[in-house]
N, C-alpha and C positions, 0 to 999 in steps of 0.2 A: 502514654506507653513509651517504656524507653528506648533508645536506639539502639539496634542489636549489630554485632559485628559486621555481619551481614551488609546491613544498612550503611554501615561508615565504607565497608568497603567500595560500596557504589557506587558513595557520595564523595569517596576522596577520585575514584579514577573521572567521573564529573566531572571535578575540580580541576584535575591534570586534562583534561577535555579530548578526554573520550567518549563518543559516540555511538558507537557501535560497540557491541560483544558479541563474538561468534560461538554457538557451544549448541550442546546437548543436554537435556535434563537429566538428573537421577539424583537416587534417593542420599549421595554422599553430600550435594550440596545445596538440596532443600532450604539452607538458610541463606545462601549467595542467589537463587533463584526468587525467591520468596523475597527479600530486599528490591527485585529488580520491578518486581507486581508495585511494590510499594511506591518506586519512584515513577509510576506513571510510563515505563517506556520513553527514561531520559538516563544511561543511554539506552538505545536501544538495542532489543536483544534477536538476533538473527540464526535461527534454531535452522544445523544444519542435518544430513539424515544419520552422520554419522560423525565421532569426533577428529577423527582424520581429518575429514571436508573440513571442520571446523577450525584447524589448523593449518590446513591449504589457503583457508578464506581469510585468515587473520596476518598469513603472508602476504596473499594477494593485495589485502588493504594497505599495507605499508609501504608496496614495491608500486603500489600506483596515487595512494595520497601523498608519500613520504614522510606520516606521521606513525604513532608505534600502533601495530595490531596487537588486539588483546582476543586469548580464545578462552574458554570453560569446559572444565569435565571435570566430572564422577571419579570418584576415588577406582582403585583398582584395574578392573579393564578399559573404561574408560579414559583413565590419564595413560593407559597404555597406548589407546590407540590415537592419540594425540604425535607420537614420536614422528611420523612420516611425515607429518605435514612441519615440524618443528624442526626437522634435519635437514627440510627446504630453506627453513627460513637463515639457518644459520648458516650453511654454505654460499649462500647469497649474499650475505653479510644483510637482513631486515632485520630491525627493531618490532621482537615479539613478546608480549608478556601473557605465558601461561599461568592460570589460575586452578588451582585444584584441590579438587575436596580428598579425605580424607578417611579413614576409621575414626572414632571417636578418641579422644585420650584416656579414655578410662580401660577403652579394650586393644591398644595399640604395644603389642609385645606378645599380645595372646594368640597370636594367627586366627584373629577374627575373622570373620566372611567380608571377602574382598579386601582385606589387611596386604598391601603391597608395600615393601621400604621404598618409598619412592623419594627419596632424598636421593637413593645410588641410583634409582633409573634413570633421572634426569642430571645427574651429576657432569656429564659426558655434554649432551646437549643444549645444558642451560651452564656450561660450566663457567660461564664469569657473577651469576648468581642465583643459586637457590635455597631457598630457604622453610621449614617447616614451621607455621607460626601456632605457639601454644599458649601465647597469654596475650589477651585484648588490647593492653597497652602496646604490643611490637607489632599491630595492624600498622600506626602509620608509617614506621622508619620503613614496612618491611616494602609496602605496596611505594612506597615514593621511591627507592633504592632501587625496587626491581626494573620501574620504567627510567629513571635515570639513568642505568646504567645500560639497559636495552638501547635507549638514542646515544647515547655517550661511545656505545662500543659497539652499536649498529648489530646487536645480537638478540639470543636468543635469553630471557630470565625465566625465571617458576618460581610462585607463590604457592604454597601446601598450606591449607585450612582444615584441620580435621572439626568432622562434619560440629560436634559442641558448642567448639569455638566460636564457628558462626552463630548459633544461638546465643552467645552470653549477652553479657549489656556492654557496650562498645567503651573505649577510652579515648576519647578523640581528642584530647590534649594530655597528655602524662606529664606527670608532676614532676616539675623543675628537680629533682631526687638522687641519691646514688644509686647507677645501675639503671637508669636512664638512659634512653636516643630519642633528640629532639631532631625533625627534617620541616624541611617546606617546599613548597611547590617549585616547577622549573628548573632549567636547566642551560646553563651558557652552553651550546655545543662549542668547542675551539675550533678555528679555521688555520689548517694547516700549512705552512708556507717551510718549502726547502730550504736549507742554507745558499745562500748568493754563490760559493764558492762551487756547490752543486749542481747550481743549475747552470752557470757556467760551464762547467764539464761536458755534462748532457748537451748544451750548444751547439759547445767544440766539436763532440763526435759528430751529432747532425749534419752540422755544415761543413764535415771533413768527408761525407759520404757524397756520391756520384747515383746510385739507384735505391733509393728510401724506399721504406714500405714502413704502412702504418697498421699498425692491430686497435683497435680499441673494444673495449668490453661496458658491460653495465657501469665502472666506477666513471666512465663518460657522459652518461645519460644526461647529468646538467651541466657539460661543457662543449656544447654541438658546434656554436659560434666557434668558441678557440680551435676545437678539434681543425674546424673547417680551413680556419685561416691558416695554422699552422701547414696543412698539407699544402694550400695554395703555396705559402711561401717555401717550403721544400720542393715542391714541385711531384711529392710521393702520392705512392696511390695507396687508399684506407680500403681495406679488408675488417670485416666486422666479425666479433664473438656472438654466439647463439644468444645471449641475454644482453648485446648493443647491440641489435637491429633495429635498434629507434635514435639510433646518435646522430646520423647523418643520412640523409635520403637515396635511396636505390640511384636512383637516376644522375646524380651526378658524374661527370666524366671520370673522376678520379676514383669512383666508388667501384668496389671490385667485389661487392656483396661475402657473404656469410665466408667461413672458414671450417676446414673440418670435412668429416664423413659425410656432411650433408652441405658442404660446401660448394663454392666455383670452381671450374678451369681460371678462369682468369686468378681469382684468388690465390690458386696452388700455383699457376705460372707468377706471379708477384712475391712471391715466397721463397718460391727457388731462385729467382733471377736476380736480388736484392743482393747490397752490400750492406747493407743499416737495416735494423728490426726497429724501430719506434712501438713499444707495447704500453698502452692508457686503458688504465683503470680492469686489466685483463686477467685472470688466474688459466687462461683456455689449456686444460692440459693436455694434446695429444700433441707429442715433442716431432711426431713422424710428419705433422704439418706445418713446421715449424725451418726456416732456412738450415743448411748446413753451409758451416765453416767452411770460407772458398782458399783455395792458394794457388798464388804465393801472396796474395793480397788477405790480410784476416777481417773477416768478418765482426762486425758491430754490432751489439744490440743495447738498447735501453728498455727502462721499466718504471712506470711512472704509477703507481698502483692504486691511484684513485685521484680524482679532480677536483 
């Protein structure tokens, strides 16, 4: 029996080592479901009640493995109801790759039952890549592409399979040819380092402030040590964003917990009393908790947007 689209699809996100898929069944992607019976539950598939949750759950996985969530849904309302959980995962900055079935190509222009353009609905969402895949050979550039560039750019992508597609017989190598894309597995993430001249600056204003205060957010989560050491050697006190409250432990002296509406007193007196803002890995937007400008002395701030 030959290998159906379907099937390679299963077998390349495997290969990229994925484990888990979170989704819903329906009748759009019968041939991405029907692949997954095939592969014995490798990976496995975690059927949630709805495709929302499915999308919630495929954030969830990324923000606590640090590896990409992948979700599934049903053409139509289904891939609709995937957005909630998908507009989590990209203001958070997680690497998500949604999969979604489709109308067939044969009736796709006819306003067929449950025909949605869902290249524009997800255009917004998955805007650093999505794509509608309509011939068996663009399965592998399309699925390697979309989780590359999810870990690459810590976003959100969308793979469109209309429902055919998955039934045809797979191309799992495309001929060396014109109008060809050849990809392979993995992906170097790059590790980011400031210009010298930069962090010099940053320094300078630090160690030119008298009352530091620290903000840090989720882009801290893997620099708790630095975090730490830095405020010892400032001498400032860290205030945390709703999504770092795992950067640095409550109980420390210098910890002035959460920030915001649902913040401290200490936090809000750290705030106002500060001459330097130190803000890691943070986007917290309510500006009203945030220092003002003192005089005749001006107020400092830095922004360090991820670690």
């Amino acid at each position: 029996m030959a290998q159906t689209v379907g099937d390679f699809i299963i077998q390349r996100l495997r290969e990229w080592g994925i484990n888990r898929i979170y989704g819903y069944p329906g009748d759009g992607i019968s041939g991405i479901t029907a692949a997954m019976r095939h592969a014995e539950d490798s990976p496995r598939f975690i059927q949630a009640r709805h495709e929302e949750m499915a999308a919630f759950m495929a954030c969830a996985h990324a923000k606590y493995t640090g590896q990409v969530g992948v979700c599934l849904a049903t053409s139509g309302p289904g891939a609709i109801h995937l957005l909630n959980g998908l507009y989590d995962a990209k203001m958070d900055h997680q690497p998500v790759v949604a999969i979604v079935g489709q109308a067939a190509t044969t009736a796709i222009g006819g306003s067929y039952q449950q025909e949605v353009d869902l290249p524009s609905l997800f255009k917004d969402v998955a805007s650093e890549y999505v794509v509608q895949v309509t011939s068996p050979a663009a399965v592998r550039h399309s699925i390697d592409r979309a989780i590359r560039i999810a870990l690459d750019q810590r976003t959100v992508t969308c793979v469109i399979f209309p429902k055919d597609v998955q039934e045809m017989d797979a191309v799992a190598k495309p001929a060396h040819a014109h109008n060809t894309i050849h990809t392979g597995l993995g992906i170097p993430v790059p590790y980011i380092i400031p210009e010298r001249s930069d962090l010099q600056k940053a320094a300078d204003l630090l160690n030119a402030g008298d009352k530091i205060a620290m903000l840090v957010g989720a882009g801290a989560l893997q620099a708790s040590n630095e975090v730490m050491e830095v405020a010892e050697l400032l001498g400032a006190g860290v205030a945390k964003a709703w999504l770092g409250k795992a950067v640095i432990p409550d109980d420390l002296p210098y910890c002035t917990g959460s920030i915001g509406l649902l913040g401290t007193k200490p936090s809000w007196d750290l705030m106002k009393g500060c001459d330097t803002l130190f803000v890691i890995g943070s986007s917290f937007p309510y500006s009203n908790s945030f220092p003002k400008k003192a005089k005749p002395k001006p107020f400092r701030s830095i922004s360090m947007a991820g670690c």
